[in-house]
Each structure stands twice: as structure tokens, then as C-alpha cells.
MIVO-843926 format. One record per residue (C-alpha): residue number from 1; residue in one letter; y, x, z. Coordinates in Angstrom, 3 decimals. Each point is the difference from the previous one (the first is absolute). Layout:
N
n, res, v, u, w
NUM, a, Y, X, Z .
...
***
This chain:
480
n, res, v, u, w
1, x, 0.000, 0.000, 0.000 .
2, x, 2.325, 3.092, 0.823 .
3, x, -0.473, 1.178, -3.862 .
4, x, 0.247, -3.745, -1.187 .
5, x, 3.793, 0.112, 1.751 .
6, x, 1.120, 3.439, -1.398 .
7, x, -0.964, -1.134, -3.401 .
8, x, 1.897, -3.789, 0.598 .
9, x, 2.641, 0.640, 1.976 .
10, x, 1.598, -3.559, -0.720 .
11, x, -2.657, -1.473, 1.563 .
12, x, 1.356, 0.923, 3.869 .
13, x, -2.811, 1.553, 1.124 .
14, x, 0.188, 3.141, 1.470 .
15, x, -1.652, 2.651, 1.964 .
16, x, 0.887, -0.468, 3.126 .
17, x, -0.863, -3.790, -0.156 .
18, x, 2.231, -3.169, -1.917 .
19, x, 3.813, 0.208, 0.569 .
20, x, 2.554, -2.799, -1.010 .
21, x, 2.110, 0.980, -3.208 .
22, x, 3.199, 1.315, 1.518 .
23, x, 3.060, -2.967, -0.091 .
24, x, 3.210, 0.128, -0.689 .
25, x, 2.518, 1.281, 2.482 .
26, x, 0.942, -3.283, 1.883 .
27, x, -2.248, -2.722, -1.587 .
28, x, -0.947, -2.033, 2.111 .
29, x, -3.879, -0.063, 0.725 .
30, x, -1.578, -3.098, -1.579 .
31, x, -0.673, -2.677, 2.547 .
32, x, -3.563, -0.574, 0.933 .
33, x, -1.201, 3.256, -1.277 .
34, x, -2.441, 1.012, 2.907 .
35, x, -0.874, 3.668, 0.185 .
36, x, -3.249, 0.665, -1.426 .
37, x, -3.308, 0.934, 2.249 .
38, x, -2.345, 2.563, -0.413 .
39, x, -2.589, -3.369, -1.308 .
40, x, 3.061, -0.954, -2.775 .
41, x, 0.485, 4.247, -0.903 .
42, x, -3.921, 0.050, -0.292 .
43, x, -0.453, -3.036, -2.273 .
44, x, 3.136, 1.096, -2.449 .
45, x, -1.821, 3.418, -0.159 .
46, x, -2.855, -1.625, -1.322 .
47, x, 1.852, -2.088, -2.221 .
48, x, 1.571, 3.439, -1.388 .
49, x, -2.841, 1.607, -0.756 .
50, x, -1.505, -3.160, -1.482 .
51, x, 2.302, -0.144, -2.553 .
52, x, -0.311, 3.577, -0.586 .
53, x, -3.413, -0.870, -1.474 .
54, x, -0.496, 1.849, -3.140 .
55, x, 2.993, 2.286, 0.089 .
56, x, 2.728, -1.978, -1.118 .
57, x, 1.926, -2.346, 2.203 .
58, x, 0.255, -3.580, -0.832 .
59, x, 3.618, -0.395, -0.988 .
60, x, 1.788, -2.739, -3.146 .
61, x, 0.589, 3.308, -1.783 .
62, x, -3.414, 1.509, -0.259 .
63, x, -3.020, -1.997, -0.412 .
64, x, -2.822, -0.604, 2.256 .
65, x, -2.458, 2.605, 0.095 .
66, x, -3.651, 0.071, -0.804 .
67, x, -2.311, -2.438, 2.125 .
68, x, -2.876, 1.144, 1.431 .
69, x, -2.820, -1.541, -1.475 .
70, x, 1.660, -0.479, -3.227 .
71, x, -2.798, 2.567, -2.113 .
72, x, -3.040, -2.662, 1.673 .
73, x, 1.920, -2.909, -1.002 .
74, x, 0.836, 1.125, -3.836 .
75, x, -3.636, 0.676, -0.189 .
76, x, -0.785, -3.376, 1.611 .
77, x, 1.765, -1.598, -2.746 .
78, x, -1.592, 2.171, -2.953 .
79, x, -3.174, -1.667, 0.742 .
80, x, -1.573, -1.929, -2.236 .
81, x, -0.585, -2.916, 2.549 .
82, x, 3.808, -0.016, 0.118 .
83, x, 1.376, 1.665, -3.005 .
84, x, -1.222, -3.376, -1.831 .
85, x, 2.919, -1.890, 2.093 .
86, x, 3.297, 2.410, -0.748 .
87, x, 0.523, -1.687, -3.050 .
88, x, -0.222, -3.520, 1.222 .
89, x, 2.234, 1.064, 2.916 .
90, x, 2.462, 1.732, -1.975 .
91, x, 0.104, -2.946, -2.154 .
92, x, 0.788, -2.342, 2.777 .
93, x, 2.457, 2.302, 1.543 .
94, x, 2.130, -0.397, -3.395 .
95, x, 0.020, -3.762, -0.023 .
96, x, 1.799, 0.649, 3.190 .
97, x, 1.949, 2.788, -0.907 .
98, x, 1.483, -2.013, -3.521 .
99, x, 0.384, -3.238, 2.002 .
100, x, 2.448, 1.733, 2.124 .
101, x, 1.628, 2.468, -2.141 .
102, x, 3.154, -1.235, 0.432 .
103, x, -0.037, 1.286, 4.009 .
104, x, -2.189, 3.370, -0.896 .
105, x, 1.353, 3.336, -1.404 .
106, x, -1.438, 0.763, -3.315 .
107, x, -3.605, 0.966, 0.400 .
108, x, -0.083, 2.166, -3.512 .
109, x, 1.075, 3.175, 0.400 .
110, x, 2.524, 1.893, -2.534 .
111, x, -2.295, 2.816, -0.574 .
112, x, -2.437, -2.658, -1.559 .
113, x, 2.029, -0.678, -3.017 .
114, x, 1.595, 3.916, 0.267 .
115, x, -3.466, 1.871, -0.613 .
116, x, -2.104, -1.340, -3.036 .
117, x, -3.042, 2.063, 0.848 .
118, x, -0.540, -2.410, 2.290 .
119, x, 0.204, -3.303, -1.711 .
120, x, -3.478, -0.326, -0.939 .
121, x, 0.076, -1.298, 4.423 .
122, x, 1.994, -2.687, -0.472 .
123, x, -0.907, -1.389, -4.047 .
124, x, -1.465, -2.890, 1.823 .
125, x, 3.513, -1.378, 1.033 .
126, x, -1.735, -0.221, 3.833 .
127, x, 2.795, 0.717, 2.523 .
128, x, -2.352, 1.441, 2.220 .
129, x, -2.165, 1.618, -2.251 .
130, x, -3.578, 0.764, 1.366 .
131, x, -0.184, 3.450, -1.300 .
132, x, 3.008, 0.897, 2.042 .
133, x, -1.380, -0.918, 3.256 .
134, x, -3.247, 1.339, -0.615 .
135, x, 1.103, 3.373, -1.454 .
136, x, 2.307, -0.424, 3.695 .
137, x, -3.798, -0.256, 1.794 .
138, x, -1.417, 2.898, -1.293 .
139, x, 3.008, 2.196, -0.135 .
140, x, -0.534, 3.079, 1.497 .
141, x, 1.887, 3.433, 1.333 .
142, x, 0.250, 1.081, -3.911 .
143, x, -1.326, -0.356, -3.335 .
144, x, -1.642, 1.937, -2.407 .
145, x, 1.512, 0.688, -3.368 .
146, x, -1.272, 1.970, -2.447 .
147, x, -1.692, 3.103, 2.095 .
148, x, 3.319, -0.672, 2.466 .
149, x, 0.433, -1.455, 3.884 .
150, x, 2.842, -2.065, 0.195 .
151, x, 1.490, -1.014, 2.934 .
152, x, 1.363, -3.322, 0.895 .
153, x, 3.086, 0.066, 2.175 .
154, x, -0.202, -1.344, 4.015 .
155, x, 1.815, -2.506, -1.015 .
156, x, -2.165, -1.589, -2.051 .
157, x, -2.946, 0.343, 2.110 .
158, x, 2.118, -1.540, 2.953 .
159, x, 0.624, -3.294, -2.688 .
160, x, -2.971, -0.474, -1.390 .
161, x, -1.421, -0.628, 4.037 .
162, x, 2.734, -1.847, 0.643 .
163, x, -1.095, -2.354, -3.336 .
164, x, -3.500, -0.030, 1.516 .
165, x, 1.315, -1.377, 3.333 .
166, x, 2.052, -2.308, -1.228 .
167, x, -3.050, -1.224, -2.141 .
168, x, -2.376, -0.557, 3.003 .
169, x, 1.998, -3.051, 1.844 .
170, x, 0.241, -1.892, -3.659 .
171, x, -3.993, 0.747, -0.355 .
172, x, -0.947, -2.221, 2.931 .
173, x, 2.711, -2.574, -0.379 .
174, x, -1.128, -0.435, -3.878 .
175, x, -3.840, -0.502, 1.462 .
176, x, 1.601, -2.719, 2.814 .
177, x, 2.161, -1.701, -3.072 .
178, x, -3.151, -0.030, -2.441 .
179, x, -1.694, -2.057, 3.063 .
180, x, 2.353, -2.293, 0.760 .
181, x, 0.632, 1.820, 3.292 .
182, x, 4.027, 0.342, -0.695 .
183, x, 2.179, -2.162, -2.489 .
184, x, 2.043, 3.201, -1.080 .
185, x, 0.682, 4.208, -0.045 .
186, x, 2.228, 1.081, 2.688 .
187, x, 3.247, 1.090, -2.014 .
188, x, 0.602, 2.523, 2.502 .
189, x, -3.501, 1.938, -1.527 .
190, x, 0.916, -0.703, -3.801 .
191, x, 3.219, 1.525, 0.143 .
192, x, -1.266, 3.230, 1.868 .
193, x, -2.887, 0.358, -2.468 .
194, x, 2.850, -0.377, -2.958 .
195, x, 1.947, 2.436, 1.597 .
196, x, -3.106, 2.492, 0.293 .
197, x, -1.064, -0.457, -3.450 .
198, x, 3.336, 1.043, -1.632 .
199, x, 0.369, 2.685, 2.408 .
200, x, -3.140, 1.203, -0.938 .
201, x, 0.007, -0.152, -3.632 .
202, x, 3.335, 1.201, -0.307 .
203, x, -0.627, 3.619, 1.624 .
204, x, -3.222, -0.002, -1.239 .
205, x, 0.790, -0.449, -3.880 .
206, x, 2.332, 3.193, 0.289 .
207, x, -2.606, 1.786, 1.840 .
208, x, -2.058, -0.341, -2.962 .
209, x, 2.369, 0.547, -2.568 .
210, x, 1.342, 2.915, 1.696 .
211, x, -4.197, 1.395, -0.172 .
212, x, -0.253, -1.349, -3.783 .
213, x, 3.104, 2.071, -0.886 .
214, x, -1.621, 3.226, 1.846 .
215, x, -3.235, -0.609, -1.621 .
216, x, 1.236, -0.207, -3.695 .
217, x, 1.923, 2.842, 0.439 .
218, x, -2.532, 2.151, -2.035 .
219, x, -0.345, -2.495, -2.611 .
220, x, 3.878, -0.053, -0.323 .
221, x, 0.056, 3.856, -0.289 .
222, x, -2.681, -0.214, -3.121 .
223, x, 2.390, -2.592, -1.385 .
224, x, 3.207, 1.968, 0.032 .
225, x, -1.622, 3.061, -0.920 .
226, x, -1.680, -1.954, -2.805 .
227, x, 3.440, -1.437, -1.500 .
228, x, 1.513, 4.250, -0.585 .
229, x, -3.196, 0.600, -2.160 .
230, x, 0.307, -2.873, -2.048 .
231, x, 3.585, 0.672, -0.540 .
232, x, -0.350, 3.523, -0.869 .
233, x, -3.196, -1.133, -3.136 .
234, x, 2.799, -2.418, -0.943 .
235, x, 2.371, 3.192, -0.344 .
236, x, -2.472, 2.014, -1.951 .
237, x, -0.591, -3.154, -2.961 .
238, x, 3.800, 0.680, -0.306 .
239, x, 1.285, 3.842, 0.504 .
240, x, -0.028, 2.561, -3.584 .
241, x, -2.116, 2.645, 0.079 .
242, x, 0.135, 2.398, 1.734 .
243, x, 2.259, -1.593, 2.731 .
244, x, -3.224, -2.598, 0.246 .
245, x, -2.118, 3.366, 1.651 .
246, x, 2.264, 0.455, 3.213 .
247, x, -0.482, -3.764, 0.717 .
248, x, -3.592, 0.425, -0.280 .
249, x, 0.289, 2.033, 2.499 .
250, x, 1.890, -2.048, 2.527 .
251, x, -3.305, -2.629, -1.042 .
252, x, -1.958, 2.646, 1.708 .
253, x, 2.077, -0.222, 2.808 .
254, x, 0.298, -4.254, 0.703 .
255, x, -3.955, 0.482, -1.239 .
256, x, -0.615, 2.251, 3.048 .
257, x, 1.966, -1.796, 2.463 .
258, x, -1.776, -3.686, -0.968 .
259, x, -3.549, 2.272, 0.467 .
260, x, 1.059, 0.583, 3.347 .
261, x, 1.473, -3.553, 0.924 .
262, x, -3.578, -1.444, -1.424 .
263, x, -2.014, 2.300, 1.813 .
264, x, 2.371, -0.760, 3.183 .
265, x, -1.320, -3.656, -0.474 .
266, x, -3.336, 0.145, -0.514 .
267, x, -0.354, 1.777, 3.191 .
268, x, 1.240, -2.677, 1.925 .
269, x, -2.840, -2.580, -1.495 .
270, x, -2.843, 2.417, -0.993 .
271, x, -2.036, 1.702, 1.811 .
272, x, 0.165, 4.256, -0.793 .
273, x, -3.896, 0.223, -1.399 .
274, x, 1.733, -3.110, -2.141 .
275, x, 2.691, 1.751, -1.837 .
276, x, 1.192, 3.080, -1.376 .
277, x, 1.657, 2.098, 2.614 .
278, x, 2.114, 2.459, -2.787 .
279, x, 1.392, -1.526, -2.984 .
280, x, 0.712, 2.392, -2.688 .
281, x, 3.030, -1.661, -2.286 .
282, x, -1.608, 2.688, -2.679 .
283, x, -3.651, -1.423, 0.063 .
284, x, 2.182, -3.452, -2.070 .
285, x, 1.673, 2.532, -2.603 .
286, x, -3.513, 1.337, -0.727 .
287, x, -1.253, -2.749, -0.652 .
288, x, 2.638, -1.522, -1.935 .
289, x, -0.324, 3.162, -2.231 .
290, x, -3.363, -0.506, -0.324 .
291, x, 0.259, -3.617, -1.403 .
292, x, 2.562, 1.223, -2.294 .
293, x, -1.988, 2.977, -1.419 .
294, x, -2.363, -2.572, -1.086 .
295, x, 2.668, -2.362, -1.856 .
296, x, -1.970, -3.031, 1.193 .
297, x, 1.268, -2.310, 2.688 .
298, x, -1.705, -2.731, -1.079 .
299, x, 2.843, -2.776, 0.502 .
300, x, 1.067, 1.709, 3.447 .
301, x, 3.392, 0.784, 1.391 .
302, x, 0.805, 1.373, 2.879 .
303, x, 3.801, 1.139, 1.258 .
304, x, -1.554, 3.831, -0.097 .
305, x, 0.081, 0.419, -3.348 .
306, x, 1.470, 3.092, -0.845 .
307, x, 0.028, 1.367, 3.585 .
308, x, -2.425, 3.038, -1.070 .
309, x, 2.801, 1.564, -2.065 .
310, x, 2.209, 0.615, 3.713 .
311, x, 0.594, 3.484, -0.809 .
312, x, -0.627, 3.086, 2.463 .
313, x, -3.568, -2.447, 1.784 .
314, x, -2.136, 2.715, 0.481 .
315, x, -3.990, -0.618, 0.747 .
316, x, -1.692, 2.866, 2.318 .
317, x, -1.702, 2.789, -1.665 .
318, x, -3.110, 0.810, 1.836 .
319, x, -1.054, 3.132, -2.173 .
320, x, 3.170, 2.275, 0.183 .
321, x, -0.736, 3.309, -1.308 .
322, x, 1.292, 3.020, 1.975 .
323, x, 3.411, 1.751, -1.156 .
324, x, -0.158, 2.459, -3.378 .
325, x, -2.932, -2.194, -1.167 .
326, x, -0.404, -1.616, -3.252 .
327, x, -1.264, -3.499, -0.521 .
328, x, -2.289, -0.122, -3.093 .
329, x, 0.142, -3.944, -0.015 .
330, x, 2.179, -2.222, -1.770 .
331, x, 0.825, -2.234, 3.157 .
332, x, 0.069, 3.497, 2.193 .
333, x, 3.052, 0.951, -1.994 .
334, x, 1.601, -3.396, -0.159 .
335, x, 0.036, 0.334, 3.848 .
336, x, 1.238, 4.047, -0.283 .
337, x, 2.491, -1.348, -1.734 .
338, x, 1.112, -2.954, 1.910 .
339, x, 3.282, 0.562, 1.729 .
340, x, 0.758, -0.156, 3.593 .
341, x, 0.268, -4.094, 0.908 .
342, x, 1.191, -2.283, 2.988 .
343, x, -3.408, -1.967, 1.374 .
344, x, -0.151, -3.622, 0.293 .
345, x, 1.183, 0.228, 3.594 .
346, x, 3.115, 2.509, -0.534 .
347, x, -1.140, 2.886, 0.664 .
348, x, -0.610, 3.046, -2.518 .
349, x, -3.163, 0.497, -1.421 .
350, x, -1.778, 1.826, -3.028 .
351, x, -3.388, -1.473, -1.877 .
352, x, -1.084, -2.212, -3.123 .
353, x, 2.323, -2.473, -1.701 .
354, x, -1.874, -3.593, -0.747 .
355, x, -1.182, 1.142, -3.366 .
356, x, -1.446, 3.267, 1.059 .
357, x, -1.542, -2.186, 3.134 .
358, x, -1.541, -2.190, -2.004 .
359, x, -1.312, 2.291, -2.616 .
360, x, -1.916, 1.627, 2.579 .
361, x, -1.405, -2.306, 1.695 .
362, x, -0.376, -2.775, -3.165 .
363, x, -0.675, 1.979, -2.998 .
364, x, 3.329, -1.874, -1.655 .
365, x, 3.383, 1.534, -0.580 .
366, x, 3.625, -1.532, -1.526 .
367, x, -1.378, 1.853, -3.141 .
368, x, -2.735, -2.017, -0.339 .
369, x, 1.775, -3.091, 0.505 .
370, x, 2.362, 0.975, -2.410 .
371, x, -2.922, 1.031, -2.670 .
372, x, -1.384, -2.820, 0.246 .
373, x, 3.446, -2.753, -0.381 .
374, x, -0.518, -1.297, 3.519 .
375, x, 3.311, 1.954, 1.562 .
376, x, 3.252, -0.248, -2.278 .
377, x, 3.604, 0.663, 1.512 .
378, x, 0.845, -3.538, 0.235 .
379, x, -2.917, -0.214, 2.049 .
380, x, 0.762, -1.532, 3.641 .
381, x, 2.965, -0.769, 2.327 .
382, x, 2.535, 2.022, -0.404 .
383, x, -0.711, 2.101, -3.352 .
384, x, -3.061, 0.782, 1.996 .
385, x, -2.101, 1.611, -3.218 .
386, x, 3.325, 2.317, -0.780 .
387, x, -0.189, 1.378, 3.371 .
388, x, -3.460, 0.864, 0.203 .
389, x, -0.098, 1.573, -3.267 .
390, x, 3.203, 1.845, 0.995 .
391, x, -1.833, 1.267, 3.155 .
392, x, -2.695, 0.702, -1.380 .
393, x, 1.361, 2.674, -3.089 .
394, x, -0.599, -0.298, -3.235 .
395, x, -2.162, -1.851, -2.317 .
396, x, -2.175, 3.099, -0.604 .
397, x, -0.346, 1.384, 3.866 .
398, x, -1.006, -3.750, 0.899 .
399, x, -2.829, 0.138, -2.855 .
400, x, -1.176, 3.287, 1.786 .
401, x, -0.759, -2.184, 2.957 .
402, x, -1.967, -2.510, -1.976 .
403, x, -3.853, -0.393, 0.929 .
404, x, -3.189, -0.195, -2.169 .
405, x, 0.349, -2.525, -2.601 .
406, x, 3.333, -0.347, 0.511 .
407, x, 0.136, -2.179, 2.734 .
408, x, -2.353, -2.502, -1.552 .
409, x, -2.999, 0.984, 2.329 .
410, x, 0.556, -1.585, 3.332 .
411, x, -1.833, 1.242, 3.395 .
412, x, -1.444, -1.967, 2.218 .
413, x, 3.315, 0.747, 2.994 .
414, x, 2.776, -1.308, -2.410 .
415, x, -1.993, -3.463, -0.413 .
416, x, 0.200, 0.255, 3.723 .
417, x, 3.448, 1.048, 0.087 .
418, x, 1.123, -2.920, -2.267 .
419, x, -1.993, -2.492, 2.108 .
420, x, 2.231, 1.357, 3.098 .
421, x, 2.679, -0.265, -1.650 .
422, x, -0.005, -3.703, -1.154 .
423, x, -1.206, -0.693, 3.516 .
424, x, 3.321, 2.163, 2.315 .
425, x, 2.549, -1.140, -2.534 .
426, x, -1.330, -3.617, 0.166 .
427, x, -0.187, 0.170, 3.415 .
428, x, 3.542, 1.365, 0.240 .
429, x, 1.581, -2.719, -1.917 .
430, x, -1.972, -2.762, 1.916 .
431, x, 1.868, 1.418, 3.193 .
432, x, 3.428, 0.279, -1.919 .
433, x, -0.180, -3.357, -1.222 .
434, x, -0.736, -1.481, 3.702 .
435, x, 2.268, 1.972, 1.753 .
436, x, 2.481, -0.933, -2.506 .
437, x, -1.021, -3.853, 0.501 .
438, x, 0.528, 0.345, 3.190 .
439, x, 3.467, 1.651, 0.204 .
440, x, 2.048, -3.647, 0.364 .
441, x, -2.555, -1.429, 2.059 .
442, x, -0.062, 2.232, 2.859 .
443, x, 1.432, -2.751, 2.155 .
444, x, -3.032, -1.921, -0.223 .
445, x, -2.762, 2.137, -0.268 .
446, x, -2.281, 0.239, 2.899 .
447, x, 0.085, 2.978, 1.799 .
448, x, -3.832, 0.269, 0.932 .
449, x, -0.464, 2.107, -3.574 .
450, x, -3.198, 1.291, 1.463 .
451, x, -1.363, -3.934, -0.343 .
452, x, 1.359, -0.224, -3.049 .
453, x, -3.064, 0.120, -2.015 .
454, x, 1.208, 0.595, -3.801 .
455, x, 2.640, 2.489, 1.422 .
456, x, -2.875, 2.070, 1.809 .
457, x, -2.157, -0.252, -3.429 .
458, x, 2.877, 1.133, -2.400 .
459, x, 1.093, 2.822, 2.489 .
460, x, -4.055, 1.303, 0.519 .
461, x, -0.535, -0.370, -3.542 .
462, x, 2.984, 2.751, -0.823 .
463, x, -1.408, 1.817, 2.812 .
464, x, -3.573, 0.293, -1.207 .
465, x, 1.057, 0.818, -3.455 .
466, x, 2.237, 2.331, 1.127 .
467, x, -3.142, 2.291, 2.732 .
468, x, -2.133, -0.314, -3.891 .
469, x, 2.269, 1.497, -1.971 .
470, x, 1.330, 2.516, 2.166 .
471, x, -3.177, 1.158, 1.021 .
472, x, -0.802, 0.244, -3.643 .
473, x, 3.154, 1.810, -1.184 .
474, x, 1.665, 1.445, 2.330 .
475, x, -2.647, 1.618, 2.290 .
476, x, -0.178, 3.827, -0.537 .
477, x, -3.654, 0.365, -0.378 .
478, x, 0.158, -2.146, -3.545 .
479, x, 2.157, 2.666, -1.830 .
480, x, -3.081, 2.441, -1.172 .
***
């Protein structure tokens, strides 16, 4: 009780016992005002610390704090022996609510009509929507959104067992009215379960808005990372060459920075054996290059094209020769020869351009393509063609790179590389186009993305294609 007064001073109790407030100087004392005995001090004690139940102290500015027995009632009502009855009471208890509207506050909050996430609770035109009141029962300390704990705030907790005890009078008198016990609802208990509900729903709709809005936040990211990419292809259709080859490089960029967004987000709703834990921005240009080395696309489009002629993307060279040594092979001097480059990432870095990648891994070259009419300078986004044949030398050092039959012989790895690639650059623009669909809708999307089944099969689908392909051409141990 000592600690109970140092923490409420206002409530006159003090260490040393209970002392009158002081008066004013002069006023009289009040007639009839009997000093208290040790019985009276005793009982007001009690009557202190009683109201100090819970931690907060009953006052018209803060509301009443958690009942004991609350969590054993809540569950009470969640049984199916009684959940059956919540919308038949509920029901009732609106009958009396509309009847006397015109002497009630407003039961429907503003943050009903403020947050459309949320209107799929009240498309029934209830006022005292079920779902509401049962979300209310089994609310608990948090929730769990996508991989993260939430919190809910006191507050909330200390309304939603203030809606349950205001629920528990009206549950017996609605069982005495159904048999003919009483004539009618005490007002007194309809207007104190109004008053709970829109208490209750209003801080409890921007407790859950507040967690949708942290939730989506990696979602969002993807988005606004997404819209700088798409801007920058847009640039390329447009720019002369060769002005269209430094905005290829700021693709690279916005490409690298959406990698990392996505990747961001499907960590929050995949699982890590689920998804690929390093995305490599350069594993889409070598693919892209691979479809276009072949000249067939077979009526598909995706926003990459062109992407593999971002100059200075180098690929790793496993089989660097030591200093003052010749290479005898045509793709061992194409990489001799290939100048010092900034990696995908930004840092500085020396290996194979795309062509000389692929040619050693896939047998095919940009002089094979070009032998055989399937590359031309006109040839992709941004005068794609031009810049790989500019990158690549002349007609005649390309046609040195050309393999047996002249490209017409295909091994069984570049079937498999052109499989991978249909399936990651599909994939890709199945995620592009969602996240795209999504970008004015945000307000209504639910945040549980984890739930969201065709989300979760889009995202694990550009996941899985993106393990197979790496794994196929960008592990170290395939370059022979």
C-alpha cells in the first residue's frame, strides 16, 4: 500500500497513515465532517488499493483496466455451446440500439469508413457486425504477420475486456427476455455495450492498419524500386546511339536494386531452404543473351530485352592463366583482352564479357548468331544487336569465335539453357506484372501476404527458377 501511495499521490494516502487534503487558510471546516477512525482509514485503504487493481486507477479520463477473469470468460464465449448465440444476441442488441438512436452516440466508428482494408467486416450492413466481436474474443497480446510479432497497444487490450464485460449482463438479460422472464433490456446495459463497441473498434481498426502498413512495407519497397527500372527501358526505346549505352547502364543499376527489394520480400514469406538467398542481377542478362543468340522467342516479351548489351558486365573467369602467359584459345584471348570493368554490384572487377561467357560455357558466340541471320543491329531494346556487335569487334574476330558447323549443331546445355531462360524471364514478368497490379491497390490489400496463396506461388515459382538456373550457369564447377 506504501508503493501504491508514492505512485498515486492524489489519492491521500500516505506513509505514515491517511491525512486530510490541506484547506484553505480560514475556510471554515465543513459541518458534520467527523474525524475519521482507524476502522474508516482501514476501509478507504482498501478501497485504494482496490481500485488500483490492474495498474491503472479508475478515473473518467482513463479507462477501466483489465478484469480479472476476463481471458476465462472470452474463452467461455468462443465455445461452440455458446458461440452459436453471439449472433442472435448481437442481433437483438441492435433492435435496441436503432430503436433508440436518437438518445445513443453513434455506434460506427470513423475509422470504419476511413480504412478500406477493412470493409470486407462490415459488407453485411450489420451495425454490430459478428466478425468484429468475435475477432474482439480471440484477440490476443499480438499478431502474426508475415514472419513478424506485432503488438497490440494496452489500450486496446484494456477495451476489448471492457467490451466483454459489458457483454456478460446483456447475455443473461437476453436469455430472461427470450423466456418471458422480463418485458424489456435495461437501457442502462445497451448504452454501455454501445459505448464499448465503438471504443473498441475504433482503436482497434488503427491498430491494425498501423500493422498492415508495417507489414507491406517490403512489398512497397519492390514497388518503388520496380517503377525506376521500368522508366529507365522506357529511356533506352528512345535515346540515339551511343547515348542509349550509359542508360543501359543505370538499367543495371534500378535492375540491382529491384533484385534486392524482391529478395528482401520473399524472406519475409518464404522459408530460406524455399528461396534463393543471393540474387545475381547478371544471371537475367545471361540469359537474355542467350535467348537472343538464338533469334527465337517464340511470341515472348519480356521488359529485359536488350539488357545483355549493359556494357562493362563482366562474368567470373575461373581459368585465369598466370602473368607473361599466352592463351592459345579463341575465348582465352577474348578475356586477355577484355578491359578492366565495374561488377554488377559497383565494385571493380576483371573477367569474361557475356559473349565470351557464353561461348564457353554454350558452344554459341554473337558470331554465330550473326552467321546465321538470328542477331542484326536492330535487334532488341535499345539498338541492342549494334551494341553487341560493337562489343564484340569485328565481323571477322566474331567468326573466329564461331563453333563447329557454324552454330547449327546445338549441345545438349544450351537446350537447357534456353529452357531456363523462358522459365526466369517468365517468371520475372509474372512478378512485374503483379507487383505492378498491385501498386494502386495497396490500401486494400491484405497484409497476411504469407496466406496469400497465388502471391506465395508466383514469388516460389521465380525463386525455383531462379536456384535451376543459377546452379546451372553460374556455378564455377560448370565452366570446364
Amino acid at each position: 500500500l506504501s508503493s501504491t501511495a508514492r505512485e498515486w499521490p492524489n489519492t491521500g494516502f500516505r506513509r505514515g497513515g491517511l491525512r486530510r487534503r490541506p484547506q484553505a487558510p480560514g475556510a471554515p471546516r465543513a459541518a458534520g465532517s467527523p474525524t475519521p477512525s482507524r476502522a474508516d482509514m482501514a476501509v478507504s485503504a482498501l478501497q485504494v488499493a482496490g481500485g488500483m487493481m490492474g495498474g491503472i486507477p479508475r478515473s473518467p479520463l482513463v479507462p477501466s483496466a483489465a478484469t480479472l477473469g476476463v481471458r476465462s470468460l472470452r474463452e467461455d464465449y468462443m465455445k461452440p455451446v455458446n458461440r452459436g448465440d453471439i449472433v442472435r444476441n448481437l442481433r437483438i442488441i441492435e433492435e435496441y440500439v436503432e430503436r433508440d438512436s436518437a438518445m445513443m452516440d453513434p455506434v460506427a466508428s470513423e475509422e470504419r469508413l476511413a480504412f478500406p482494408r477493412f470493409q470486407h467486416l462490415f459488407a453485411g450492413g450489420e451495425l454490430l457486425p459478428q466478425q468484429v466481436f468475435i475477432a474482439a474474443l480471440e484477440l490476443g497480446p499480438s499478431e502474426m504477420l508475415n514472419g513478424q510479432n506485432l503488438p497490440f497497444d494496452a489500450e486496446v487490450l484494456v477495451l476489448r475486456d471492457n467490451l466483454v464485460v459489458a457483454y456478460k449482463p446483456l447475455v443473461a438479460k437476453i436469455r430472461q427476455l427470450r423466456a418471458r422472464e422480463i418485458d424489456d433490456l435495461p437501457m442502462r446495459g445497451i448504452v454501455n455495450f454501445a459505448r464499448a463497441w465503438t471504443a473498441f473498434e475504433s482503436a482497434w481498426l488503427r491498430n491494425k492498419e498501423v500493422h498492415a502498413v508495417h507489414a507491406l512495407q517490403p512489398i512497397a519497397k519492390a514497388i518503388l524500386s520496380l517503377e525506376p527500372l521500368l522508366l529507365s527501358l522506357d529511356k533506352e526505346r528512345l535515346l540515339p546511339w551511343p547515348r542509349v549505352q550509359h542508360q543501359k547502364v543505370v538499367t543495371l543499376r534500378c535492375l540491382e536494386g529491384f533484385m534486392h527489394s524482391l529478395s528482401e520480400l520473399a524472406s519475409t514469406v518464404l522459408p530460406s531452404l524455399s528461396r534463393e538467398l543471393d540474387h545475381d542481377p547478371r544471371l537475367l542478362l545471361l540469359l537474355e543473351h542467350v535467348l537472343s543468340l538464338r533469334g527465337e522467342k517464340s511470341g515472348f516479351t519480356s521488359c529485359l530485352d536488350g539488357a545483355s548489351a549493359t556494357p562493362n558486365v563482366v562474368f567470373p573467369d575461373h581459368q585465369v592463366a598466370p602473368k607473361g602467359m599466352a592463351k592459345s584459345s579463341s575465348s582465352g584471348a577474348l578475356a586477355a583482352t577484355a578491359p578492366a570493368a565495374i561488377g554488377p554490384l559497383g565494385g571493380a572487377a576483371r573477367g569474361l564479357p557475356v559473349d565470351g561467357y557464353t561461348f564457353k560455357l554454350l558452344g554459341a558466340s554473337v558470331g554465330d548468331a550473326v552467321a546465321a541471320g538470328k542477331l542484326r543491329p536492330e535487334t532488341g531494346n535499345g539498338q541492342a544487336g549494334r551494341a553487341k556487335l560493337a562489343m564484340s569487334g569485328t565481323i571477322l574476330q566474331t567468326a573466329q569465335l564461331r563453333g563447329a558447323g557454324g552454330g547449327t549443331n546445338e549441345s545438349e546445355i544450351s537446350k537447357k539453357s534456353a529452357v531456363h531462360a523462358f522459365e526466369l524471364l517468365g517468371a520475372f514478368e509474372a512478378i512485374k506484372d503483379l507487383l505492378l497490379s498491385l501498386k494502386s491497390t495497396l490500401e486494400h490489400v491484405d497484409p497476411a501476404l504469407d496466406r496469400d496463396q497465388a502471391f506465395i506461388r508466383l514469388l516460389q515459382r521465380f525463386e525455383h527458377c531462379s536456384r535451376r538456373a543459377k546452379r546451372l550457369l553460374l556455378e564455377p564447377d560448370n565452366l570446364v
